[in-house]
C-alpha positions as CSV (number, residue, x, y, z in Angstrom):
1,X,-30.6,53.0,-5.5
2,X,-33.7,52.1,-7.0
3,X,-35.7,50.4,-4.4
4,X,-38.8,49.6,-6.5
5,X,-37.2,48.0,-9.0
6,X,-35.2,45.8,-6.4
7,X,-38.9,45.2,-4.8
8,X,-40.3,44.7,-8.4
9,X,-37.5,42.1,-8.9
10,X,-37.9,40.1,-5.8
11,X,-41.6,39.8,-6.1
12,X,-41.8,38.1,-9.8
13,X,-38.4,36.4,-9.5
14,X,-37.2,36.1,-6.2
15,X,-39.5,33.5,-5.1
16,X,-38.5,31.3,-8.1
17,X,-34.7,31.9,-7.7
18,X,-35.3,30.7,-3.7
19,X,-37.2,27.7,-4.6
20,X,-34.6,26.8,-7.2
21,X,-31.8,27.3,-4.2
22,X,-33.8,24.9,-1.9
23,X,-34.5,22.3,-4.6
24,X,-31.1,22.4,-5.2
25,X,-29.9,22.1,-1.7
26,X,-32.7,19.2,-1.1
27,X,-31.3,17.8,-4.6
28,X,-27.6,17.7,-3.2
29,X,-28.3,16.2,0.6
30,X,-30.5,13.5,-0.8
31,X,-28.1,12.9,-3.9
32,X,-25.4,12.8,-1.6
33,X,-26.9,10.5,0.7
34,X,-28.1,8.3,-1.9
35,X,-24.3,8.0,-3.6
36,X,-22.7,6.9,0.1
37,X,-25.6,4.3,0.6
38,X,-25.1,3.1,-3.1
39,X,-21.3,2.9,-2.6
40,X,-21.9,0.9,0.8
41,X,-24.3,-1.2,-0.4
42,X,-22.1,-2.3,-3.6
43,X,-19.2,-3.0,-0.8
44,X,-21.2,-5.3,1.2
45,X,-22.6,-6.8,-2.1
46,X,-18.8,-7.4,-3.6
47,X,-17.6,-8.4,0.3
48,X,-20.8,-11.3,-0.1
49,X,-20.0,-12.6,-3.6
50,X,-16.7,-13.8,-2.5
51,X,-15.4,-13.7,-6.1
52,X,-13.7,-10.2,-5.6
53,X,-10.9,-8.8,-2.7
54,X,-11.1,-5.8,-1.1
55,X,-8.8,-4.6,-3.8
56,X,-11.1,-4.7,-6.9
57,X,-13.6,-3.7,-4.6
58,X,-12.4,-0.6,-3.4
59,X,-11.2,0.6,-6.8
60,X,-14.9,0.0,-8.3
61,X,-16.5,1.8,-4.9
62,X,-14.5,4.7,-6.1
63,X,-15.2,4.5,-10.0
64,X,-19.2,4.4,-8.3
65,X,-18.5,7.6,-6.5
66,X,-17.2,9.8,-8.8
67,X,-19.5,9.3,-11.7
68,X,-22.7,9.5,-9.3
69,X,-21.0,12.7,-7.8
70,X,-20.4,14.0,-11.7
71,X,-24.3,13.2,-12.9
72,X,-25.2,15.2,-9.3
73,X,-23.2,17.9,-10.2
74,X,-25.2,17.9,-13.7
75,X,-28.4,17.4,-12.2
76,X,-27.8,20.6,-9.5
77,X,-27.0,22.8,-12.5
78,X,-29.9,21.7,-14.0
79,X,-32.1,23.0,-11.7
80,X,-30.7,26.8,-11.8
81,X,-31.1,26.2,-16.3
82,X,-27.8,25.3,-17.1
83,X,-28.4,22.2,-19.4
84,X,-26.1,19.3,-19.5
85,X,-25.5,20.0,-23.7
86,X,-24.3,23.5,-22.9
87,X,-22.1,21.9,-20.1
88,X,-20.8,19.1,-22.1
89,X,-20.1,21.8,-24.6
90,X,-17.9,23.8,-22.4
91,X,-16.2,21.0,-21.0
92,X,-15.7,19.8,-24.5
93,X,-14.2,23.3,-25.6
94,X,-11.9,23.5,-22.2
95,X,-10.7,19.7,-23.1
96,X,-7.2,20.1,-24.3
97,X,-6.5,22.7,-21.8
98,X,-7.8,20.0,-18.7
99,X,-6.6,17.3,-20.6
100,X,-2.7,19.0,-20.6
101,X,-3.0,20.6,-17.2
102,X,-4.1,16.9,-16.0
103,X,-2.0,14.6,-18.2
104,X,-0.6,13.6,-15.0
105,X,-3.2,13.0,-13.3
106,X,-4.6,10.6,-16.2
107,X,-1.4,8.8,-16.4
108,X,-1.9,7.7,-13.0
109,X,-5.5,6.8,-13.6
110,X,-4.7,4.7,-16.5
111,X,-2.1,3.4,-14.7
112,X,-4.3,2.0,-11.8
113,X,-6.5,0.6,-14.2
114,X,-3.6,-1.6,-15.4
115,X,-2.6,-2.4,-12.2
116,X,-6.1,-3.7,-11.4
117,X,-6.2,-6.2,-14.9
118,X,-2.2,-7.0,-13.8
119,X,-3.2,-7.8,-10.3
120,X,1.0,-7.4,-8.7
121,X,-0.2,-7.0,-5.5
122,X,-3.5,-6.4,-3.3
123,X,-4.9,-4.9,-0.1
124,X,-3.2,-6.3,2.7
125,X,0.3,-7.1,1.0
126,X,3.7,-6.6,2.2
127,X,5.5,-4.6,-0.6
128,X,7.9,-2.1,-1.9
129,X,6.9,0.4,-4.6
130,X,8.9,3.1,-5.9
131,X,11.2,2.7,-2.6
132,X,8.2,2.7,-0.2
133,X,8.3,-0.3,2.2
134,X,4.7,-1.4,3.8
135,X,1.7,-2.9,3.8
136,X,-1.0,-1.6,0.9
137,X,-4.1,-0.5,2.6
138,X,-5.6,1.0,-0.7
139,X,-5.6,0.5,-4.6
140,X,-6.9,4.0,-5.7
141,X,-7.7,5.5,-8.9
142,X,-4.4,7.7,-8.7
143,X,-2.4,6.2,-6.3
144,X,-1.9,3.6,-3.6
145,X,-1.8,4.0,0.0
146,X,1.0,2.2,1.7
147,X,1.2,1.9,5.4
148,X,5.1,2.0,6.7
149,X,6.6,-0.2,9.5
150,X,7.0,3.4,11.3
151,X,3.3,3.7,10.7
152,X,3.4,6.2,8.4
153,X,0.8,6.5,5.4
154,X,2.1,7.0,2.3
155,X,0.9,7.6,-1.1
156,X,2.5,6.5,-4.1
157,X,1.1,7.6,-7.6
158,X,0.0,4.5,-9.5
159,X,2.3,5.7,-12.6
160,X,5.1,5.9,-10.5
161,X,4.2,2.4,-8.8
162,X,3.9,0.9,-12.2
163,X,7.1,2.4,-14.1
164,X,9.3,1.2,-10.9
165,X,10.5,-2.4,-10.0
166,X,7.0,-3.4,-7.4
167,X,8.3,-6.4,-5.1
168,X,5.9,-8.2,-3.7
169,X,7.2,-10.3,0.1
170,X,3.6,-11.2,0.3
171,X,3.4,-13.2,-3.1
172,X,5.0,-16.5,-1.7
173,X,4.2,-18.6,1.1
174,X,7.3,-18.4,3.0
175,X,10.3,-15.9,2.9
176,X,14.7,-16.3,3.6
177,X,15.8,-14.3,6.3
178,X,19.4,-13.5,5.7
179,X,22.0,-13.0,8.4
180,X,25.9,-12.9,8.5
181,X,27.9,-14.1,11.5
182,X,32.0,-13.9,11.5
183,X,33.9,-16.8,13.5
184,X,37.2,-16.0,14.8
185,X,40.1,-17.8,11.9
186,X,41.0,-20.3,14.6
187,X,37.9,-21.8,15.7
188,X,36.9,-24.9,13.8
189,X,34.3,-23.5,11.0
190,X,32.7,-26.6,10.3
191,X,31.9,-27.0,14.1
192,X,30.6,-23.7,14.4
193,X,28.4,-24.1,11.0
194,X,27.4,-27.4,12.9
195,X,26.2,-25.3,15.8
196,X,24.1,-22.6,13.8
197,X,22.4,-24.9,12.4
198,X,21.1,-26.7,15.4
199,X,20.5,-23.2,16.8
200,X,18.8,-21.9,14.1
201,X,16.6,-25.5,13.6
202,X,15.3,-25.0,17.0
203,X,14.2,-21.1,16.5
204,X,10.1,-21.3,16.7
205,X,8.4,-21.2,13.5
206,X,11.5,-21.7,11.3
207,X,10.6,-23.7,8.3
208,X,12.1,-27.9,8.1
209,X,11.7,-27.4,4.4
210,X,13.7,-25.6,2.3
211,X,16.3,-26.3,5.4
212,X,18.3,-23.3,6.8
213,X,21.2,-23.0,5.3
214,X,25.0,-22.6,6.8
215,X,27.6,-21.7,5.0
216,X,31.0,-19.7,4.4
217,X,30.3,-16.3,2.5
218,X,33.4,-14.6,2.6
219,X,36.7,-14.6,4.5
220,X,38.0,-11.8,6.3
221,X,41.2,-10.8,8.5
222,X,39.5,-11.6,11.5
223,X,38.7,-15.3,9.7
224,X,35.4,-16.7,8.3
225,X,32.0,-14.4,7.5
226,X,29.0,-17.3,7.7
227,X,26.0,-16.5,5.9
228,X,22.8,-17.9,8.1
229,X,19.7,-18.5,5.9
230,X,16.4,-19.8,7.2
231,X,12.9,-19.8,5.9
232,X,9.6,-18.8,7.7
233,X,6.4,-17.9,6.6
234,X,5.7,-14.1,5.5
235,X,3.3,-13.6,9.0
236,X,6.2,-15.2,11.0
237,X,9.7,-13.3,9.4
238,X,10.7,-10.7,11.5
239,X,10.0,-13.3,14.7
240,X,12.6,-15.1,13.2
241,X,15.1,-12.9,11.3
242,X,15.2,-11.4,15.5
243,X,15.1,-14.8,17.0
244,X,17.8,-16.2,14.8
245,X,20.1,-13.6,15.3
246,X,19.5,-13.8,18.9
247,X,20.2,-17.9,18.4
248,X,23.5,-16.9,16.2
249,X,25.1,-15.2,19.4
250,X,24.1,-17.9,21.5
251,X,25.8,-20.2,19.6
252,X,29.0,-18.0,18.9
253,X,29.5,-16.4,22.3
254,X,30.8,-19.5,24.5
255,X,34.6,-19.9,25.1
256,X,34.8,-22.6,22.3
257,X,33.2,-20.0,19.9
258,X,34.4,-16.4,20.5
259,X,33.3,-13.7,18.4
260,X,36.1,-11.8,16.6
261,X,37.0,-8.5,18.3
262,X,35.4,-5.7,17.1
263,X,32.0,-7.3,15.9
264,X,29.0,-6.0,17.0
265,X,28.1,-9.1,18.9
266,X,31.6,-9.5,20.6
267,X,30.8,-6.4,22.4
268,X,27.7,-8.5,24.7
269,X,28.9,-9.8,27.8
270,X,29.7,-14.2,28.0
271,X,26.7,-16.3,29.4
């Protein structure tokens, strides 16, 4: 090993190669500083105009971050001689090759941009996409995040979300809750009907307008199948879709009314 020419090295280039490492480094921490104060401070200033949710708002924060995080990545390579032409050459030259090893991944970029201009749902909406039921906690530029009623966090890709049926129980004020309950075939059905309905009318936060609705759905061998149909607002539904089933067996599990035998709530014990 030729230790003079290693020394020879070190003494006319090694101090330049070091000061390009710690220019770089200093050029990174203060870049990468500078990107999460510029992110935060465009949060706070969307949050304050009042003109744009947390949706939009999100999805432009991350739009923000990855082009300041590209032009630092351009700006490091700068500093050890690799100019941004020759880079934007090579990436131009390796296009086809990222552009069909990512087509996916664009499809699901392009895809969030649509949703954005489309606007189906936003931050804080009860939904189902692509057979995900939850609340959206993020808009992404691939996907969104979807928090489950198990608590789970899901992520479902934006081309996938926008290619599926999206329902939206968040859209509307209020919301039907839709129950069954099954009479016995002699018990007087427009008595019983009679009987939900006040039940149902007096469950808390059940809507007066559009009124619950009573009525025969089907008929069975036991007799009668009753679907029970209130409204309530989206923040109050499963309060009442529990509450009115509660108020259905009440009503149904006296001596005058007694559920059929065999029916779920047959098996609970009489008041």
């Amino acid at each position: 090993m030729d230790f003079d020419a290693i020394w020879a090295y070190l003494s006319t280039q090694g101090m330049d190669f070091g000061l390009k490492i710690l220019g770089a480094l200093a050029v990174w921490l203060i870049g990468r500083w500078f990107i999460g104060l510029a992110s935060r401070l465009m949060g706070v200033g969307l949050a304050r105009s009042g003109r744009i949710d947390a949706t939009l708002s999100n999805y432009l924060r991350s739009i923000l971050s990855v082009a300041l995080n590209i032009l630092l990545v351009l700006a490091v390579l700068d500093i050890f001689g690799v100019k941004t032409t020759s880079f934007a050459a090579l990436l131009a030259g390796a296009g086809l090759a990222i552009g069909t090893a990512w087509g996916g991944l664009l499809t699901h970029f392009a895809a969030g941009v649509f949703l954005q201009v489309l606007r189906p749902y936003k931050v804080g909406d009860h939904v189902k996409l692509a057979g995900v039921d939850g609340i959206v906690r993020e808009l992404g530029l691939f996907g969104t995040t979807v928090v489950t009623e198990d608590n789970a966090s899901a992520l479902v890709g934006n081309n996938k979300v926008l290619s599926d049926t999206i329902l939206n129980f968040s859209s509307l004020a209020s919301r039907r809750v839709d129950c069954t309950a099954k009479i016995e075939k002699d018990v007087d059905v427009n008595q019983a009907i009679a009987r939900i309905k006040t039940a149902v009318a007096a469950v808390p936060n059940v809507l007066p307008e559009p009124a619950p609705i009573v009525e025969i759905l089907q008929f069975t061998a036991e007799g009668p199948l009753l679907c029970v149909r209130p409204s309530a607002d989206n923040k109050h539904y499963w309060q009442v879709y529990f509450d009115t089933h509660r108020a259905v067996v009440a009503a149904l599990n006296g001596k005058a009314y007694p559920v059929p035998e065999g029916d779920l709530a047959g098996k609970l014990p009489p008041p």
